[in-house]
C-alpha positions in Angstrom: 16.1 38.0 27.7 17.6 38.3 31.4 20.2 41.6 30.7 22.2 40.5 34.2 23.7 38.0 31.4 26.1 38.4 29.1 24.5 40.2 26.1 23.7 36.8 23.7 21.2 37.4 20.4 18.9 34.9 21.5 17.7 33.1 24.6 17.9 29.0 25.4 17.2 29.1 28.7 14.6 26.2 27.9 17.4 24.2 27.3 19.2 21.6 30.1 22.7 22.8 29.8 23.8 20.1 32.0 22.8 17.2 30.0 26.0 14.9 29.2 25.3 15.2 25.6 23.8 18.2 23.1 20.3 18.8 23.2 18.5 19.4 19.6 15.8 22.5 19.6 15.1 24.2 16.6 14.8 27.8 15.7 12.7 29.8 13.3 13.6 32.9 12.1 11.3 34.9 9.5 11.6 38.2 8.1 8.4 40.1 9.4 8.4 38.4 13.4 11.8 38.9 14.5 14.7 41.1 13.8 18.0 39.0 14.3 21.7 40.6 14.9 23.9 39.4 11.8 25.7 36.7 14.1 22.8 35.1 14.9 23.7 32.4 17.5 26.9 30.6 18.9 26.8 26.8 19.5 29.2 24.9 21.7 28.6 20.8 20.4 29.2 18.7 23.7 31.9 15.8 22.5 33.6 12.6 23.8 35.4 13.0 26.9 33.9 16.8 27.2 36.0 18.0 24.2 34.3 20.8 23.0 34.2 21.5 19.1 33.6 25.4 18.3 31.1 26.3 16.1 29.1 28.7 14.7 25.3 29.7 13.6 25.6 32.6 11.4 21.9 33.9 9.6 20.8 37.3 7.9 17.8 38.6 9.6 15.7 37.9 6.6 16.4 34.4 6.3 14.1 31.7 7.4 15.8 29.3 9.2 14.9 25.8 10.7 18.6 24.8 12.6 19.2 21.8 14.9 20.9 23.6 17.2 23.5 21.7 19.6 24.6 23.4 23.4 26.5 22.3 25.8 27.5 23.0 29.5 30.0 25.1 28.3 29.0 28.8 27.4 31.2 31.4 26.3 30.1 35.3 26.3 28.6 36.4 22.8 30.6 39.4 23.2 34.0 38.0 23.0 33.1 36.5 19.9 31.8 39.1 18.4 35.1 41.0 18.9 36.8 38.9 17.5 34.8 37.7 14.0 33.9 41.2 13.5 31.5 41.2 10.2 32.1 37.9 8.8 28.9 36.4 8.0 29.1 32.5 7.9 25.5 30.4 7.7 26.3 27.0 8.8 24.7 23.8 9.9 27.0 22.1 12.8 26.1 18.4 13.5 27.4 16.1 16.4 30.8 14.8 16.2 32.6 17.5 14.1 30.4 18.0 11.1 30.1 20.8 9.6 28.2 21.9 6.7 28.5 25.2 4.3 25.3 25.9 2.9 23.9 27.9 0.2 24.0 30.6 2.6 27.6 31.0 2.4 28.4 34.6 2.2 32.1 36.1 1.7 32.9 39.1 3.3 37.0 39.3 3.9 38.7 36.3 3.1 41.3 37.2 5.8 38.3 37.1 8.4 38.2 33.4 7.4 41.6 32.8 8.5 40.7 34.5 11.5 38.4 32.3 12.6 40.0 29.0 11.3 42.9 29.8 13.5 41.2 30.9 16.2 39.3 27.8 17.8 41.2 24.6 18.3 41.0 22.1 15.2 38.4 19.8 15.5 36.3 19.6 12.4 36.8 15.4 11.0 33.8 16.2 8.1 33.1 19.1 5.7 30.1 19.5 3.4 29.6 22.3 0.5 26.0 23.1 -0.8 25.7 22.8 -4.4 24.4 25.9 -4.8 27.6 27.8 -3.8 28.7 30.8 -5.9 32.2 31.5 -7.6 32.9 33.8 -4.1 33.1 30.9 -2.4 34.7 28.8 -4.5 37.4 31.7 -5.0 37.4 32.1 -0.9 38.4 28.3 -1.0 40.6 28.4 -3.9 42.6 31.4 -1.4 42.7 29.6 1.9 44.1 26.4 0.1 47.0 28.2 -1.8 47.8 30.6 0.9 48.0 27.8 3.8 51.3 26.0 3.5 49.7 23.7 6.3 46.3 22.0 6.2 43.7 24.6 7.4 41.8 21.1 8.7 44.3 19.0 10.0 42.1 16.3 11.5 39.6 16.3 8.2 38.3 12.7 7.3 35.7 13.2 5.1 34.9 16.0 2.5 31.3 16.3 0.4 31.6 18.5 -3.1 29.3 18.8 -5.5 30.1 18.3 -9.7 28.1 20.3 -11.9 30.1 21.8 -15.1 30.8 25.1 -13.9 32.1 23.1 -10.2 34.6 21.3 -11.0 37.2 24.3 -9.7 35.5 24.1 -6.7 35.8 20.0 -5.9 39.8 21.0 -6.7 39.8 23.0 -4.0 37.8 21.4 -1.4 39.2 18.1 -1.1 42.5 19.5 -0.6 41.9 21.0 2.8 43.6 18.4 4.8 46.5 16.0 4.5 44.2 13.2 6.6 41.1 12.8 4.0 40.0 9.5 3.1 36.4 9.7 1.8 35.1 12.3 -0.5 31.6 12.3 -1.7 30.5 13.7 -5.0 26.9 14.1 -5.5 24.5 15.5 -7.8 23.5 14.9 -11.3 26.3 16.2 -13.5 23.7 17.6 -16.2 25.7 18.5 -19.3 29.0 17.3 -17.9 30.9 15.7 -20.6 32.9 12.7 -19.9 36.5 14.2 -20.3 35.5 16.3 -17.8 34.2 14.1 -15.6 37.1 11.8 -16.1 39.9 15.4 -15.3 37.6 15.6 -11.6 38.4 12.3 -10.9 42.2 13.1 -11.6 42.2 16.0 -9.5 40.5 14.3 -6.5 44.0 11.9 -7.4 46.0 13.8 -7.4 44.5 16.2 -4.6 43.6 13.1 -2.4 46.3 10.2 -3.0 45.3 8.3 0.1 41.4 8.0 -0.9 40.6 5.3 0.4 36.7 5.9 0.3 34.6 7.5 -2.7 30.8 8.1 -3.4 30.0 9.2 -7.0 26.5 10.5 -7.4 24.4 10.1 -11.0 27.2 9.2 -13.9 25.3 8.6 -17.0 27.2 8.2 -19.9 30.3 8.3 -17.8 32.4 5.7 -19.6 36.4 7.4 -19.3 36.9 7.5 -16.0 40.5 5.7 -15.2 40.0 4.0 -11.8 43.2 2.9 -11.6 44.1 6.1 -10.6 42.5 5.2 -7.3 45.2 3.1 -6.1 44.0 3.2 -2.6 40.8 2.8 -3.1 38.6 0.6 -1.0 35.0 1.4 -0.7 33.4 2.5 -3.9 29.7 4.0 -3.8 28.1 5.2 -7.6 24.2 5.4 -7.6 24.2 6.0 -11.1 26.5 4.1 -14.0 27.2 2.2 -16.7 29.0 -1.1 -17.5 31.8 0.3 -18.7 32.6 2.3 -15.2 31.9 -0.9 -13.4 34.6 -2.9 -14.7 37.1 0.2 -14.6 37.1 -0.4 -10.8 38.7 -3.8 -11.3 41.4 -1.8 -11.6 41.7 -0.8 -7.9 43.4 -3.7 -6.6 42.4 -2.9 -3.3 39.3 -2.7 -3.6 37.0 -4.4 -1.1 33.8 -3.0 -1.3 31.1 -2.0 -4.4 27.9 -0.8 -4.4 25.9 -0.1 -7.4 22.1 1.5 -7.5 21.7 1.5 -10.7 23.4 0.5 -13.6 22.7 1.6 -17.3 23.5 0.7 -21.0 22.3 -2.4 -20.7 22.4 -3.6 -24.3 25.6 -3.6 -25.3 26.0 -4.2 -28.7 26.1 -7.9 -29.9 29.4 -7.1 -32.0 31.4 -6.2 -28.6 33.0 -9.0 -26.6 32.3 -8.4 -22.7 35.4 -8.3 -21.4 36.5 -10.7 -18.0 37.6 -8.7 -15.6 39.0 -9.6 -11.6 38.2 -8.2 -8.8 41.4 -9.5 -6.5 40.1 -8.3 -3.0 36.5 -7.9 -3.3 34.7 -8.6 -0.6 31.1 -6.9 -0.7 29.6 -6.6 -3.7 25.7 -4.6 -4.0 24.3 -4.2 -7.3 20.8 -2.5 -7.6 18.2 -1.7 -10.1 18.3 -2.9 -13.9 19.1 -6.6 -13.5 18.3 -8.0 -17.2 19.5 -11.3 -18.4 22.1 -9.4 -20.1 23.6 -7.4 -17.2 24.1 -10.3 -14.9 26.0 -11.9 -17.6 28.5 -8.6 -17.5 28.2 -8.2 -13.7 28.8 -11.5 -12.8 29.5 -14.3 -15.4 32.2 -11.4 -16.3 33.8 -10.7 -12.8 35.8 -12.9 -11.2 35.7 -12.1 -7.5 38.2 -14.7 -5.5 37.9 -13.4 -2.3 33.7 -12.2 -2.6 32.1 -12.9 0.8 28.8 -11.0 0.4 26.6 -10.7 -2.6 23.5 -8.3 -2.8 21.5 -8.9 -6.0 18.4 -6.0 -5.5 16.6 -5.4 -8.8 13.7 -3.9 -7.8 11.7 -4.4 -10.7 9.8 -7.2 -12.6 12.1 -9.0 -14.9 10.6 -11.8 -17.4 13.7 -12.9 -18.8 14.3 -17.0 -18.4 18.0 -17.6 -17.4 19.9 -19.5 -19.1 20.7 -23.0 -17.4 24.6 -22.8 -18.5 25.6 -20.1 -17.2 25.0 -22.1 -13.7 28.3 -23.5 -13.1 29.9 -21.1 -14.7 28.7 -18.8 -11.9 29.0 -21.4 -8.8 33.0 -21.1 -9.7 33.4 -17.0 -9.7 32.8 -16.8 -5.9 33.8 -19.8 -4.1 34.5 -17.6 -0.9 30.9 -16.2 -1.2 29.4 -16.2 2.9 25.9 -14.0 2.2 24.2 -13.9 -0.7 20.9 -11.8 -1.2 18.7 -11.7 -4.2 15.4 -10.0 -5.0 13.7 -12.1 -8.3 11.1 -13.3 -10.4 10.0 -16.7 -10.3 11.4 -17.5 -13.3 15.0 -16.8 -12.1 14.6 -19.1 -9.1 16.3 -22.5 -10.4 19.2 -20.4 -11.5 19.4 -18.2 -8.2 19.4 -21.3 -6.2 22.0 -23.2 -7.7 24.4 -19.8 -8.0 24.9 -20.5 -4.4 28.5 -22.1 -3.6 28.3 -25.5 -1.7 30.7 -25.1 1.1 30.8 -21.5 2.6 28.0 -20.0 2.5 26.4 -18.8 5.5 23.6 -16.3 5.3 20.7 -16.7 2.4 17.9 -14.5 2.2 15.3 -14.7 -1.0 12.7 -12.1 -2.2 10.3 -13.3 -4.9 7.6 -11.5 -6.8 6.0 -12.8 -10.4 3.4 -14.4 -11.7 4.8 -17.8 -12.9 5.4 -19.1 -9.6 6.5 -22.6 -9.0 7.9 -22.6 -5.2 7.8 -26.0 -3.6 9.6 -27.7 -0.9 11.7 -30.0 -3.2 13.6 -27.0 -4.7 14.3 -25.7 -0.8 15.2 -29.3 -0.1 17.4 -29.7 -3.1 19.3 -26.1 -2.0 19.6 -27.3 1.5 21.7 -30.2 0.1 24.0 -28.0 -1.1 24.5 -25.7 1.6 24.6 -27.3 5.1 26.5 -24.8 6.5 23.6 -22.4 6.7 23.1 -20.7 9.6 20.4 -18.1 8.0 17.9 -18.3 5.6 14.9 -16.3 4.4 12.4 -16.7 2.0 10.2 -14.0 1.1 7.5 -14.3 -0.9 6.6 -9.9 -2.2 3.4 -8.2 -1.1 1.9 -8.0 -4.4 1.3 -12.1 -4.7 -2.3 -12.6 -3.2 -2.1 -16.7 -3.9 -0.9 -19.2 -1.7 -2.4 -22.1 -3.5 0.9 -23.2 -5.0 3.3 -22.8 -1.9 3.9 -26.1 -1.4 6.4 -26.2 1.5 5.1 -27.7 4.5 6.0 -29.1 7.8 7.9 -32.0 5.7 10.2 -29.1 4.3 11.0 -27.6 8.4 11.9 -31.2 9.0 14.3 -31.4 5.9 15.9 -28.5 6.4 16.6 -29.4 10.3 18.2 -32.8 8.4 20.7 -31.0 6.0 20.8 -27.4 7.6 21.7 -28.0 11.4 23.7 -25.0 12.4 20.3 -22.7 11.0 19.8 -20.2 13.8 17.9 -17.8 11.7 14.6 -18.8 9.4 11.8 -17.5 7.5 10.1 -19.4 5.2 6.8 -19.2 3.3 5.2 -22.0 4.8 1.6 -23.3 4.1 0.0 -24.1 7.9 -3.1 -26.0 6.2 -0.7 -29.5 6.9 -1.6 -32.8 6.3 -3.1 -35.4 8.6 0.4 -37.1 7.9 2.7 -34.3 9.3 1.4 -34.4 13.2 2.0 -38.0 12.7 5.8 -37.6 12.2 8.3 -39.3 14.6 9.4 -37.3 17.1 12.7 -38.9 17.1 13.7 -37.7 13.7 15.5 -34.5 13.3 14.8 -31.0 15.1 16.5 -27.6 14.6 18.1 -27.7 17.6 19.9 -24.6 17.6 17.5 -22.2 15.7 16.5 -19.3 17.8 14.1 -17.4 15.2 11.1 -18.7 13.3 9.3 -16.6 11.0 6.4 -18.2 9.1 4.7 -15.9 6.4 1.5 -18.0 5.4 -2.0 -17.1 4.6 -4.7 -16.3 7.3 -6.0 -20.0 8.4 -9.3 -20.5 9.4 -8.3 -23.2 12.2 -10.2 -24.3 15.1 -8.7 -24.0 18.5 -8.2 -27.8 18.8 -5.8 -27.4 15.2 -4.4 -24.5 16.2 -3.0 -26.1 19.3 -1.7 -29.5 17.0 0.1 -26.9 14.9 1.9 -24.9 17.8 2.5 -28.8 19.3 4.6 -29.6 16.1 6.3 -26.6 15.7 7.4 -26.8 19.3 8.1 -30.5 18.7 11.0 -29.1 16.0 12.1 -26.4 17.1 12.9 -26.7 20.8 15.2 -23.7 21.3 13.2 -21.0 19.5 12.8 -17.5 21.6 11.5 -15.9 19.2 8.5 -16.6 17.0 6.3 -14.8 14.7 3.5 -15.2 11.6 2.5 -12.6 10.1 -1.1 -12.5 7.9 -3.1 -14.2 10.4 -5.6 -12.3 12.4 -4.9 -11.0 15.6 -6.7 -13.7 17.7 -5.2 -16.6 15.5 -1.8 -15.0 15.9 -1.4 -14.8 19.4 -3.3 -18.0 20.4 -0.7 -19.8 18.1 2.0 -18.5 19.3 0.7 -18.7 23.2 0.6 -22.0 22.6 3.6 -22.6 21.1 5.7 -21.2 24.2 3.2 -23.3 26.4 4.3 -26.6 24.7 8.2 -25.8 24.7 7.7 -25.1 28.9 6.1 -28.6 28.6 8.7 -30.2 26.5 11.3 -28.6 29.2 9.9 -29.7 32.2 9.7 -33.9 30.7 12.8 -33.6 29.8 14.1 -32.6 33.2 15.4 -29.5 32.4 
């Protein structure tokens, strides 16, 4: 270290100060190689319009530390701030953008000296994390600054992260109330031993702490069936990655809701004697609903919630299910979402017919379709049949899931591309599961019939063809043939040869098809 400098613990020469924007390096610290000074390192994060947001890298000298560490033009002597934080010892991880995070390093040596430094630098922090593994000193330290600042100690805080274990739940009260301007909280880990009730009393603090919530993210909440969310009467984005029926429903009472996503829902078989309640969702917009998607649960997710105003629907199981629908709940479930714009499912086979006629007629916009199973029965009369019905599609995807090795029954063809130019003509996005071994009948068609005039991306998943260069070229002819304003093609599985010649000569016959038309 240069000593013509101002006395700093560690040296960052390496790193371009000038740069517009922080530069990331990280730091290791161990106990036998080097000896670091209790205030280990001061960081100056470079913001928008050359704000700069204060903050502090604080390590023992026997910790072992891996830190993104964020500088700036700016430097400020390490002197001067020493002076002025004295002993506090404060491990932190700062992020762009005003995010910082209180790890499990956390350390309490005079509350007061907390003060200190919250008063001392200008107020900039918008998002506040606490490590899980926090002790009671810290969650006393927080419990003091709240009670003993009449005025927010963040003013500008957006967005608080807490954990909930059982012995926590004093330190989530605290937390979220350290600024007047918080919206989203985030409550992770799995509450272990936490029994409802007091689940359901931390969801009435963060209430009553944070009336104008208007995002919250609930981590695992098995068995968590009490919790009032109507409570919540701002709410509007709602994240749980672990829950049960019962907590789904309870957010039809936020009547502001507009947005729900689900990971994984539990307590599947409800018992036969309970009636599943019907429940609205008034302002829904963006429903998600992962893992766990029996016969049963659909029924209660969605035969049971009425959702007006739904524009996006993602159905994402993620697991094999062998359960048959049953055909009348179809209409039934056309009705719930007449709104509904995207709608994306992953399935077995044997849920197709009922997937495809969920979709509403008029609105919908964006389909995309993931299949896996072994009872397959995909042809291009069902595609056909759902293009019928939707012809204001300007997106759809067909997947077909890594794990099917067949093709023999994928019976959609060129004949299928043609259809779907017929019934679907605003499509500007496809991927299909197309099977390129066509008949001597589809090179045949009339040119004059219908062409996807306004599609722009053609993805077409098939197996590896064996084609000679002469059949090849007839294939990329037709293609071109339909799909005149295509920039952008690709198909997968075929070897690297067959791929590019194809699609060579794809682009090769639209330049023709250009220049005899004039253009």
């Amino acid at each position: 270290m240069n000593n013509n400098h101002d006395p700093e613990p560690w040296s960052l020469a390496h790193i371009n100060g000038r740069l517009a924007f922080a530069t990331t390096t990280i730091l290791r610290a161990t106990e036998t190689a080097l000896h670091l000074p209790e205030l280990l390192l001061l960081i100056f994060s470079h913001l928008k319009r050359g704000e700069l947001l204060p903050a502090l890298e604080v390590c023992k000298c026997w910790s072992v530390v891996g830190t993104n560490v964020l500088w700036s033009s700016h430097r400020v002597p390490f002197s001067a701030i020493m002076e002025r934080l004295g002993t506090l010892a404060l491990a932190t991880t700062v992020i762009r953008d005003g995010f910082i995070e209180l790890d499990r390093s956390l350390e309490l040596i005079e509350p007061q000296r907390w003060q200190d430094f919250l008063h001392s630098y200008p107020h900039k922090v918008t998002r506040l994390r606490f490590d899980v593994a926090l002790d009671d000193d810290a969650t006393t330290l927080l419990q003091y600054l709240v009670l003993t600042h009449k005025e927010a100690l963040f003013p500008r805080l957006k967005s608080v992260v807490v954990p909930l274990q059982p012995r926590r739940l004093t330190l989530t009260s605290a937390s979220i109330a350290l600024g007047p301007t918080v919206t989203n909280v985030q409550i992770y880990g799995r509450p272990c031993g936490v029994e409802a009730v007091e689940t359901n009393w931390a969801a009435q603090i963060i209430a009553n702490a944070v009336p104008q919530i208007q995002n919250l993210a609930f981590g695992a909440m098995v068995g968590i069936t009490t919790v009032d969310c109507s409570i919540f009467s701002h709410l509007r984005v709602v994240y749980i990655q672990e829950c049960t029926v019962d907590l789904y429903q309870s957010l039809s009472r936020c009547l502001l809701l507009e947005t729900i996503r689900v990971e994984l829902v539990t307590q599947i078989h409800i018992p036969e004697q309970r009636l599943i309640e019907t429940v609205t969702f008034p302002a829904l917009r963006e429903l998600f609903v992962g893992n766990s998607l029996g016969l049963l649960l659909l029924e209660s997710l969605l035969i049971q919630s009425i959702m007006p105003a739904l524009r996006i629907l993602t159905i994402n199981p993620q697991n094999k299910i062998s359960d048959r629908p049953n055909g009348e709940i179809q209409e039934l479930l056309r009705k719930r979402s007449p709104l509904l714009e995207m709608f994306e499912v992953s399935c077995s086979y044997a849920w197709l017919d009922m997937v495809l006629a969920y979709c509403p007629l008029e609105k919908l916009r964006a389909f995309k379709l993931r299949l896996y199973g072994n009872d397959p029965h995909l042809d291009g009369n069902q595609v056909e049949l759902f293009a019928k019905n939707t012809q204001g599609l300007q997106s759809l995807s067909i997947e077909i899931a890594d794990d099917v090795i067949s093709w023999s029954w994928i019976d959609i063809t060129g004949f299928t591309l043609v259809s779907l130019a017929r019934y679907c003509p605003n499509l500007m996005e496809l991927e299909l599961p197309m099977n390129l071994y066509l008949s001597p009948l589809l090179l045949e068609f009339p040119l004059a019939t219908h062409n996807h005039r306004r599609l722009t991306q053609l993805r077409l998943s098939s197996p590896a063809i064996q084609f000679c260069r002469h059949e090849i070229r007839a294939v990329a002819r037709f293609l071109a043939s339909r799909c005149p304003s295509v920039k952008y093609l690709e198909v997968p599985n075929q070897k690297e040869k067959v791929r590019r010649l194809l699609v060579d000569e794809f682009y090769k016959c639209l330049l023709r098809l250009k220049d005899d038309s004039g253009h």
